[in-house]
Each structure stands twice: as structure tokens, then as C-alpha cells.
C-alpha positions in Angstrom: -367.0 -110.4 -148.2 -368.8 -107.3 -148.7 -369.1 -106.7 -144.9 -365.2 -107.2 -144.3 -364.7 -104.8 -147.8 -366.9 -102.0 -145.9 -365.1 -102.1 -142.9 -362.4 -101.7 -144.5 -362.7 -98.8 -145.7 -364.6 -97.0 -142.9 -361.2 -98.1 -140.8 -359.2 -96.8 -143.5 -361.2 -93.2 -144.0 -361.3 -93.0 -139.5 -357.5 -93.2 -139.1 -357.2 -90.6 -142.1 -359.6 -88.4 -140.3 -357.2 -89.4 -137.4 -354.2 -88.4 -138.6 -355.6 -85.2 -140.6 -356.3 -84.0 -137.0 -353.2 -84.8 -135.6 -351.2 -82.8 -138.0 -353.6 -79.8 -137.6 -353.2 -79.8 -133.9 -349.0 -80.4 -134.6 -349.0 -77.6 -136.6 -351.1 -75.3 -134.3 -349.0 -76.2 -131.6 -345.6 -75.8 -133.1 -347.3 -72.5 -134.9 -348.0 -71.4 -131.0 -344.5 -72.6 -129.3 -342.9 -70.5 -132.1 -344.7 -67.1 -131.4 -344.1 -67.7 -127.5 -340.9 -67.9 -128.0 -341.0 -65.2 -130.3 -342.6 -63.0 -127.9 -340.0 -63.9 -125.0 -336.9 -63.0 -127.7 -338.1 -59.6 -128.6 -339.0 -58.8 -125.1 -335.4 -60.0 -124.1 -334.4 -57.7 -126.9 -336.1 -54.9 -126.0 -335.2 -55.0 -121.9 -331.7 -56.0 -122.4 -330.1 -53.9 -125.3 -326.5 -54.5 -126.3 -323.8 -53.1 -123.6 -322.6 -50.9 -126.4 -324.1 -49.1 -129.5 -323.4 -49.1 -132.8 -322.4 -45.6 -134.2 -322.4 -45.1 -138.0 -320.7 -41.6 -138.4 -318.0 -42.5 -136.0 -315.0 -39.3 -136.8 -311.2 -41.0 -138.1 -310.1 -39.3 -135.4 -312.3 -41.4 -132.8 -310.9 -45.4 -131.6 -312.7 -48.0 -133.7 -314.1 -49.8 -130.9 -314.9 -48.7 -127.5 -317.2 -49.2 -124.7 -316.2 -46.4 -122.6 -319.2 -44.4 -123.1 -321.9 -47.3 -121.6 -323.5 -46.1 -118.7 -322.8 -49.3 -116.9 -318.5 -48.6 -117.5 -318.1 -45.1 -117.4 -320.6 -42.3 -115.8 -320.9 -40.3 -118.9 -322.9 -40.6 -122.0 -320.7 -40.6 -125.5 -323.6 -38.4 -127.2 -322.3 -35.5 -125.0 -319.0 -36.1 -124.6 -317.8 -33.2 -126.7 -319.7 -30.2 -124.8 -318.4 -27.3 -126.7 -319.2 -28.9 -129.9 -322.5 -27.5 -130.0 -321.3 -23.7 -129.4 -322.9 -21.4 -131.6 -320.0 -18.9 -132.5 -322.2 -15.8 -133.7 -324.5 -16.0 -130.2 -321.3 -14.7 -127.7 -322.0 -11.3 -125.9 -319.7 -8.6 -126.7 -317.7 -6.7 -124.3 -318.0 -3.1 -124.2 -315.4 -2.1 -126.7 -316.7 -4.9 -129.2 -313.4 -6.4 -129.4 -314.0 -9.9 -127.4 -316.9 -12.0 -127.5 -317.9 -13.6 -124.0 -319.7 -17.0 -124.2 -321.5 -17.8 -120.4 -321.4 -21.6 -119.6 -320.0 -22.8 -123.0 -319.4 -26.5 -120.7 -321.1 -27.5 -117.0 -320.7 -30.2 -114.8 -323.4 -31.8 -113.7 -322.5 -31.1 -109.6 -322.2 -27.3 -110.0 -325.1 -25.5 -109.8 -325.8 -27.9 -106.8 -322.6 -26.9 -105.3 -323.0 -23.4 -105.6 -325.8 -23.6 -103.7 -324.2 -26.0 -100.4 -320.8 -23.7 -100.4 -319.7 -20.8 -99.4 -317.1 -20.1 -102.0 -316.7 -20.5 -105.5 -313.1 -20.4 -106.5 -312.9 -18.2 -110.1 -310.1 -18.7 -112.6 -308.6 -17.5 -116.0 -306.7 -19.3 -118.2 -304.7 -19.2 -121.4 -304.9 -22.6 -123.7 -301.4 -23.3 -123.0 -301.9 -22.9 -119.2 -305.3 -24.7 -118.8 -303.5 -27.9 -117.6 -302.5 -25.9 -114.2 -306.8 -26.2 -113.5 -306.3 -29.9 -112.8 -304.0 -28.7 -109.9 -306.2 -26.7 -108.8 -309.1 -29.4 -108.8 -307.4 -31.7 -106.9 -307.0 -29.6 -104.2 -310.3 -27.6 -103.9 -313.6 -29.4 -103.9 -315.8 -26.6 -104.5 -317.0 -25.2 -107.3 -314.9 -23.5 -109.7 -315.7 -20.9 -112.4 -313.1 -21.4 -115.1 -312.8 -18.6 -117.8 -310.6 -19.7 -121.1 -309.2 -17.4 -123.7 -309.2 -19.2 -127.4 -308.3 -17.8 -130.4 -308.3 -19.3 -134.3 -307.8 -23.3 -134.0 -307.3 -22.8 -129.9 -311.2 -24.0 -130.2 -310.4 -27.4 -131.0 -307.9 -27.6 -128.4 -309.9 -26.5 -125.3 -313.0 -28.9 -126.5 -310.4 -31.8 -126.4 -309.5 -30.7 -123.4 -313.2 -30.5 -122.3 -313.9 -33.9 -123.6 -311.0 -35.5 -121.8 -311.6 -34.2 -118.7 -315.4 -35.3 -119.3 -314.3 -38.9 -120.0 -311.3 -39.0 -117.9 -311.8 -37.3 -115.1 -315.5 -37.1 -114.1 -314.9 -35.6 -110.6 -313.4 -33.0 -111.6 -315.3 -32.0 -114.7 -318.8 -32.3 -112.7 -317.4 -29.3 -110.6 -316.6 -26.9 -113.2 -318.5 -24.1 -114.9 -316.3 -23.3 -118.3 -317.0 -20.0 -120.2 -315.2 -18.8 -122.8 -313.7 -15.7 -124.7 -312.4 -15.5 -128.3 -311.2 -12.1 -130.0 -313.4 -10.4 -132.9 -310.4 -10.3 -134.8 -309.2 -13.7 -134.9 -312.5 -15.9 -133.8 -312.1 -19.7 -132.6 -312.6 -21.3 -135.9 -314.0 -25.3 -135.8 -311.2 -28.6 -136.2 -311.3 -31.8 -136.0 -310.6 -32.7 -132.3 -307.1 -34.8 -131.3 -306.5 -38.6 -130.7 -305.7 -37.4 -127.1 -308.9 -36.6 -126.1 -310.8 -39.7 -126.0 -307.4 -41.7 -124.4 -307.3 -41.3 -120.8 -303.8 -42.4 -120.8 -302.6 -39.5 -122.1 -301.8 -36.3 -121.8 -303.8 -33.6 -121.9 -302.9 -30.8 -124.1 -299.1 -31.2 -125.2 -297.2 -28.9 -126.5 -297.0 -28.3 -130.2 -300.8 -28.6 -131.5 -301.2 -25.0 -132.3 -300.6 -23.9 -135.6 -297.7 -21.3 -136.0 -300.1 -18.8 -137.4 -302.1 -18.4 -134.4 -299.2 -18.6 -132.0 -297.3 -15.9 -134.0 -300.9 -13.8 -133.8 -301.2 -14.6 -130.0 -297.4 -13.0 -129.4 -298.3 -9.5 -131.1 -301.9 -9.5 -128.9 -301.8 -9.2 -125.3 -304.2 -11.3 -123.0 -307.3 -10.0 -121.6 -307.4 -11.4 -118.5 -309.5 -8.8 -116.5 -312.4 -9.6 -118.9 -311.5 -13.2 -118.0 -311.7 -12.1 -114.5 -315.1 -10.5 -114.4 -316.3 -13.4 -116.8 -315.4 -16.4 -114.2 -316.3 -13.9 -111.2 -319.6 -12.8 -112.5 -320.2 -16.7 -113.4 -319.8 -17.7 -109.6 -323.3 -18.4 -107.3 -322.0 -18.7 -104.1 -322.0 -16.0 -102.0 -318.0 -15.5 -101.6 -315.5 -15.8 -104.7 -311.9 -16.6 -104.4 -310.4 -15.2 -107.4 -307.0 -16.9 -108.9 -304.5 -16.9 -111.4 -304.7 -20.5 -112.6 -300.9 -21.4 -111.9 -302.0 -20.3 -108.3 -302.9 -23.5 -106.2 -305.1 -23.4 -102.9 -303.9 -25.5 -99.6 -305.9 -29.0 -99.3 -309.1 -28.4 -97.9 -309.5 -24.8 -98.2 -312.6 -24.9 -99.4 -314.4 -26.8 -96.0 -312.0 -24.4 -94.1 -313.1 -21.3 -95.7 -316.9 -22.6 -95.3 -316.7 -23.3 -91.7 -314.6 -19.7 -91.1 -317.4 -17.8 -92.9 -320.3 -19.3 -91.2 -318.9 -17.8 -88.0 -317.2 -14.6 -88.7 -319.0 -11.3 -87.7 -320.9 -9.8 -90.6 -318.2 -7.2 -92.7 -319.8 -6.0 -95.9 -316.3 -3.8 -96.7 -314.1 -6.5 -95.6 -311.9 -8.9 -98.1 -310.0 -11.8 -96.5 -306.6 -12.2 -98.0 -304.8 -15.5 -98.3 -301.1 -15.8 -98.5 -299.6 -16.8 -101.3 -295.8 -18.1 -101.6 -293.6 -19.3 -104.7 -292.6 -22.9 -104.1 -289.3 -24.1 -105.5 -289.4 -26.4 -108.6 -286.9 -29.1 -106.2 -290.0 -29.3 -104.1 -291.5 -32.5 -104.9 -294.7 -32.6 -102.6 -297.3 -29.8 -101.6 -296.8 -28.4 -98.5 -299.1 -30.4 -96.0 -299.8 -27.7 -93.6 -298.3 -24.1 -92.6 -296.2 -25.8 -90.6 -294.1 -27.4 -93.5 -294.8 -24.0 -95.5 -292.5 -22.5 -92.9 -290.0 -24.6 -92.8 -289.4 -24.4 -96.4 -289.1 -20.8 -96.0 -286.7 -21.1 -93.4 -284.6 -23.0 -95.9 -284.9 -20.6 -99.0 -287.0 -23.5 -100.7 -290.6 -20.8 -100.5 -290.6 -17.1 -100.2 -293.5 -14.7 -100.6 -295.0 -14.4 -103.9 -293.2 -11.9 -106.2 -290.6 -10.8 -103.6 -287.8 -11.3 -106.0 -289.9 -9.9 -109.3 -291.7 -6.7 -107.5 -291.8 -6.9 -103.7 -294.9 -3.6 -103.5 -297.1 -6.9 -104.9 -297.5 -8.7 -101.5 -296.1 -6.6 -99.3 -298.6 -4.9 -97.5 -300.3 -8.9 -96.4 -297.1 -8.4 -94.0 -295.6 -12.0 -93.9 -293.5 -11.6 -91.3 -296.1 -11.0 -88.6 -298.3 -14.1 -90.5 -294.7 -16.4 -89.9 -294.5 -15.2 -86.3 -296.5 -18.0 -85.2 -294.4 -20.4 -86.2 -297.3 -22.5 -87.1 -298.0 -23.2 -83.9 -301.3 -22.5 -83.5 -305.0 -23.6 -84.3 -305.5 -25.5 -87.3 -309.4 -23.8 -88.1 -309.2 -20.8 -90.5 -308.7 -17.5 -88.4 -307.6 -13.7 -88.8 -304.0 -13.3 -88.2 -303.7 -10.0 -88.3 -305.0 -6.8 -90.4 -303.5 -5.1 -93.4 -302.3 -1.5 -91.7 -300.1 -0.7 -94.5 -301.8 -0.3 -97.5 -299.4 0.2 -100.5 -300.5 1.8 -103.8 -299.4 -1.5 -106.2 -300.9 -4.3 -103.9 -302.5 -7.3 -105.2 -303.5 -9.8 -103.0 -305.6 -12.7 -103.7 -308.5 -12.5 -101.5 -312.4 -13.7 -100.3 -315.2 -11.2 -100.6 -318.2 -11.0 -102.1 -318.7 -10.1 -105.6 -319.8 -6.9 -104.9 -316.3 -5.5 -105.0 -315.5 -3.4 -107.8 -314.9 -4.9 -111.5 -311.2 -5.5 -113.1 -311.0 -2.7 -115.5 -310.9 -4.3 -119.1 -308.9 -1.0 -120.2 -306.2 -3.0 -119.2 -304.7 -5.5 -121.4 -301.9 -7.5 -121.2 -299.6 -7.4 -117.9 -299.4 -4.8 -115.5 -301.5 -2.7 -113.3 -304.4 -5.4 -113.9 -305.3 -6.8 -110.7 -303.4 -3.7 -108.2 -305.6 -1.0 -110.1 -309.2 -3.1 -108.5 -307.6 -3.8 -105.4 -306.8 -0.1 -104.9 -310.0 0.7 -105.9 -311.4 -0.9 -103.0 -309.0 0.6 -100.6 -310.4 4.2 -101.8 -314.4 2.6 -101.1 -313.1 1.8 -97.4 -312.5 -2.4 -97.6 -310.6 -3.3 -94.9 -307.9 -6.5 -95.8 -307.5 -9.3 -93.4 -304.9 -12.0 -93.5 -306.3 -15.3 -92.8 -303.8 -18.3 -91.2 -303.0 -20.9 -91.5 -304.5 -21.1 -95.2 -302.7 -20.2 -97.9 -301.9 -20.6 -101.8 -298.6 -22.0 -103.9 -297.3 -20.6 -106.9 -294.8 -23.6 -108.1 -291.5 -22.1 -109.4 -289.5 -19.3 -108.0 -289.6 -16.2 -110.5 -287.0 -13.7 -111.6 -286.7 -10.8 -113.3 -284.6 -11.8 -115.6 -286.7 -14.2 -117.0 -289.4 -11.7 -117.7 -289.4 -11.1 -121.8 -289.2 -8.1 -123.3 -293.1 -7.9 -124.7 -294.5 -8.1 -121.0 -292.5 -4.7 -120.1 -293.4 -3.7 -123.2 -297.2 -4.1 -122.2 -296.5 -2.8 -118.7 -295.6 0.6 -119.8 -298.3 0.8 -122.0 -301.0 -0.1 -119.1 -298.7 2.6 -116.4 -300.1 5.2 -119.1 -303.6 3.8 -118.6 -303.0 4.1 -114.8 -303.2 8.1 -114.8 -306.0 7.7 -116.8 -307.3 5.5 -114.3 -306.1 7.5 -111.1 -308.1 10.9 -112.3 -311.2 8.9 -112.5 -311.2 7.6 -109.3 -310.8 11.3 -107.6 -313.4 12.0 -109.7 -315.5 9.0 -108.6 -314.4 8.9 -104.7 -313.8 12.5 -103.9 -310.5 11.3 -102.8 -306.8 12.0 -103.7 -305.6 8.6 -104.9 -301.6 10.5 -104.8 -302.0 10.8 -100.6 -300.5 7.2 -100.4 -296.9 6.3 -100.6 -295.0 7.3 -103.5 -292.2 4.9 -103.4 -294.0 2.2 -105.1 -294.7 4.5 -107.9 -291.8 5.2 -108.2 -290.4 1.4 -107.8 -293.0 0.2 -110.5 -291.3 2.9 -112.7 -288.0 0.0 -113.0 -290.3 -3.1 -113.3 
């Protein structure tokens, strides 16, 4: 009995001992299964974080949920969607009369500096607020770079960053071409706002009309527009080694920038010599740009395009001679080539032309309209450029222009600027050693009317 008692017991304590063991290796084992999985969770984590992320100081203006920004929808990050945003106001160089502060590459696309470097050309613009949708017009048609200059004044700010932010979300291509600087007046600065609903929805829009306030646009109709410091500011901004300078509403023929490329890689060497392209108004009926020079002329032939400002002030383009650049019908080769030379120089010309940017500066005396581009342009007739009218390239101004529709401030600002002009006109004999009154005076006398 004693025997069977011990044994027993000694069964009893070895399957204790047993199971003690058992639930030390359970727990070890479970203990170990839960940190591998652990480890395979927060490495999952940390390789694969969510597609979009969470922001915490998201602006009332901004959509409640979107996933545009990820980098595996959209091509742009959200953090710098809003370039102009971090523009420090007081750090804009002044102009030389301290009226205008001039703010170099205030937004950059990411393609530009590389393009400057593969092209020939860099197309240079100037733009009011109001007018800054005419760039997408441009962009569609020249592939380029393009130096943009914008004037902004008061709450203008806000509008051009929403327009910068749109065109960063919305349209990538074009925005990773562009080079955007900016100019604001010392007297009425651009001033911080929130930024519009329209900016962040590519469905809309850009820039309608109403969102300034009436205090800035009453303050922007007693100041004229300094576009010849725009000029030099999107000129002087350009790294290629040609610049085609443009008025904004002033749209380039598809594929003038490969045309103008090839053309410039061939043509003799001219340091004095500025190759003109011809511009035409385009009437409003005209749905589609012209494909070639071909359909170009046979608009004109049916009163639908005529040279640019023949009805407002013919002296503007006359001297590009369109007549002679229509002779060939359009029948003739479709590369980029001299059609003829400008013989006939008038005193008021202003073509739009390719040349290095070593011609002379737009005079910033001169604000407003009148006598801003024609006063450069002669400028280099007096140095000794010669013009050349390149074919069968050219540029579009949509809408056909009258006189009648001009208002009354603009003449108002042209007679003040004709007083500059004599100003202007002794300096250069001064300069040049040459009598700028030997030319024709019939245009003077014309522009006396306009």
C-alpha cells in the first residue's frame, strides 16, 4: 500500500512538472509568433504608407478629401502646390525709379532650365491679371520655354497664385515649361488672400471674371501698365540664346518653336540681324487656328485675317511688307526661311521679332500705351540691325481691332508717352551721332491722329 501511495505521487508531481513545461514553452511560442508578426506589420507599415496623407491645417477654402496630390495620381506634390505662397514681399528688386518692385522666378517648372539649355528660343511674355488666361494659348502651341512676366497689384496676388496653383495641378505640361516673375507697384503692393475654390478644381475655369475687388480695379484704371519693365523682366529672364518677345494675346503658329530651332542652327552668323515674324488679326468667326500659311492666306483672301493693326495704325507693320510675304501664295517650302528683307524702314514700326538679347532695352520711361515697343525697335534701326521676314511662320492675334473701340484713357496715355518720344529722339542723336528726323515724316505725322 505504501509502494502504490508513493507512486502515486511521483506520477502525480512528473505530469505537473509536465504540464508546467508545456505552458512555458506555449507561452514562449505564442510570445514569439506575436512579435514576428509584429515585426512583419510595422515593416508593412513603414514600406507601404497610406496612398494619401492626412493633413491637419487643411484651409476652408481647400476640398475635404482629395487624393490628387499622391505621387502615384498626379505628378505633383500638394506641399508645393501653391508656389507663390512662399514669396517674400519686402525681398523684390526695384526698378530704377523705385516705383515697381521686380521679383525673378517667383514660380518654375521643373522642365525649364533644362529647356533653356536644348532650345534655341525662349518665347518672353507680359501679362496683365485679367489677360493671363491668353498664356494657355500660347502653351499649347509652343513647346519651348517661355518667360512669363505678370503685373499684380493689391489682392491681384491671390489671383495669380490660384492661377499658378491650377496650372500646377491641372495642367502639368504646361506649367513645367514656364518661368513666372512678377511685378507689383510700390504704391499699391500685392497684399496676401485666401486663395479661390477654382484653383484646386481642374474642371474649372481659370480666372473668371469678377474676383477682383472694385478698389483695386478702380486703382488699376487711373495707373497705366508698365509693360516695358515687363518686357525687359521676361526678356532678361530667358537662357536661350534667341528670345521671341510677345504680347500675350499674340499666339505663335504650331510648331514654331522646332521650326525656329532647325532655321537657326543653319542660318549664316548675323550679330545685327532680328528675324521678324508676321503677325495677322484673326476674325472672332474663325473657329480653328490656321493650320499652315496656306489657310492663313486664304482667310485673307476672304477678309476673315488682315495684317496686324492695319485698321487701328497701319505705320505698325507696315514696313514687314505683307504683300511681297503673300506673293507666294504659300506655295513654297514648308522649313522656316527668309522671304524677303525689310527695305523700308518706317519711324513707328513694331514688329515682333528673333534676336538675341543683346538688342537694346524697352525704355521703362514709357508707361501705359504708345510709343512702347516702336521707340526699341527704332533704336535698333539707328545701331544698324537689319529686319528679315521669315515664311511661312507666323503669329495670330484673335479679333479684328478698330479704332473705335480704343477708350478714351489709352489716347489719353498715348499723348502723354508722344511727349516722352522727343525726349527720347534727342537722346538717341546724342547716343548714335545720327539724326533720328532723316526718316519719313509721314508716320509722325499719322501717329499725331491715333
Amino acid at each position: 500500500m505504501g509502494y502504490s501511495t508513493d507512486h502515486r505521487s511521483m506520477s502525480k508531481l512528473r505530469r505537473n512538472k509536465i504540464w508546467g513545461w508545456k505552458c512555458q514553452w506555449s507561452i514562449v511560442t505564442i510570445t514569439a509568433i506575436a512579435l514576428v508578426l509584429y515585426n512583419a506589420a510595422a515593416n508593412m507599415w513603414l514600406l507601404h504608407p497610406p496612398s494619401c496623407p492626412t493633413h491637419t491645417t487643411t484651409q476652408p477654402s481647400e476640398p475635404s478629401s482629395s487624393c490628387e496630390p499622391c505621387t502615384d495620381t498626379a505628378p505633383n506634390n500638394v506641399v508645393d502646390d501653391d508656389p507663390i505662397s512662399r514669396l517674400d514681399l519686402r525681398l523684390g528688386r526695384w526698378d530704377g525709379s523705385r516705383s515697381y518692385r521686380l521679383f525673378d522666378y517667383a514660380a518654375v517648372g521643373e522642365l525649364y532650365p533644362e529647356l533653356s539649355s536644348n532650345h534655341r528660343v525662349c518665347l518672353a511674355t507680359q501679362s496683365s491679371i485679367e489677360r493671363l488666361h491668353e498664356l494657355l494659348r500660347i502653351a499649347s502651341h509652343w513647346t519651348g520655354p517661355i518667360s512669363v512676366a505678370v503685373f499684380v497689384a493689391g489682392d491681384e496676388l491671390r489671383l495669380l497664385r490660384a492661377f499658378t496653383t491650377w496650372l500646377f495641378r491641372c495642367q502639368p505640361d504646361i506649367y513645367s515649361r514656364i518661368a513666372l516673375h512678377v511685378v507689383t507697384p510700390a504704391e499699391r503692393p500685392g497684399v496676401p488672400g485666401s486663395v479661390p475654390d477654382w484653383a484646386r478644381n481642374c474642371d474649372a475655369k481659370p480666372l473668371p471674371p469678377g474676383q477682383r475687388r472694385a478698389d483695386t480695379v478702380a486703382w488699376r484704371a487711373r495707373h497705366p501698365y508698365p509693360q516695358n519693365h515687363l518686357r525687359n523682366l521676361a526678356r532678361k529672364n530667358c537662357h536661350a540664346p534667341y528670345v521671341f518677345l510677345v504680347d500675350v494675346d499674340i499666339v505663335p503658329s504650331r510648331g514654331m518653336s522646332e521650326a525656329l530651332d532647325k532655321f537657326l542652327a543653319t542660318a549664316p552668323k548675323c550679330p545685327l540681324c532680328a528675324y521678324v515674324v508676321p503677325t495677322y488679326e484673326l476674325d472672332r468667326r474663325v473657329a480653328n487656328f490656321p493650320a499652315n500659311k496656306s489657310e492663313l492666306l486664304r482667310l485673307s483672301r476672304n477678309k476673315l485675317a488682315i495684317p496686324f493693326h492695319r485698321k487701328v495704325f497701319i505705320y505698325n507693320q507696315y514696313a514687314s511688307n505683307f504683300s511681297r510675304w503673300e506673293a507666294s501664295g504659300g506655295n513654297e517650302s514648308t522649313e522656316t526661311h527668309i522671304s524677303h528683307n525689310v527695305t523700308n524702314f518706317e519711324l513707328l514700326y513694331e514688329p515682333f521679332y528673333v534676336a538675341p538679347d543683346t538688342v537694346p532695352a524697352h525704355d521703362e520711361r514709357f508707361l501705359g500705351y504708345g510709343f512702347t515697343r516702336n521707340t526699341q525697335v527704332y533704336e535698333m534701326f539707328l545701331i544698324g540691325y537689319q529686319f528679315r521676314v521669315l515664311s511661312p511662320i507666323f503669329t495670330i492675334h484673335w479679333g479684328l481691332q478698330a479704332r473705335r473701340n480704343r477708350p478714351l484713357w489709352r489716347e489719353k496715355q498715348n499723348e502723354k508717352n508722344r511727349k516722352h518720344f522727343e525726349t527720347f529722339k534727342r537722346e538717341l542723336f546724342a547716343r548714335y551721332r545720327r539724326d533720328p528726323l532723316h526718316l519719313l515724316r509721314r508716320p509722325q505725322q499719322q501717329a499725331k491722329k491715333t
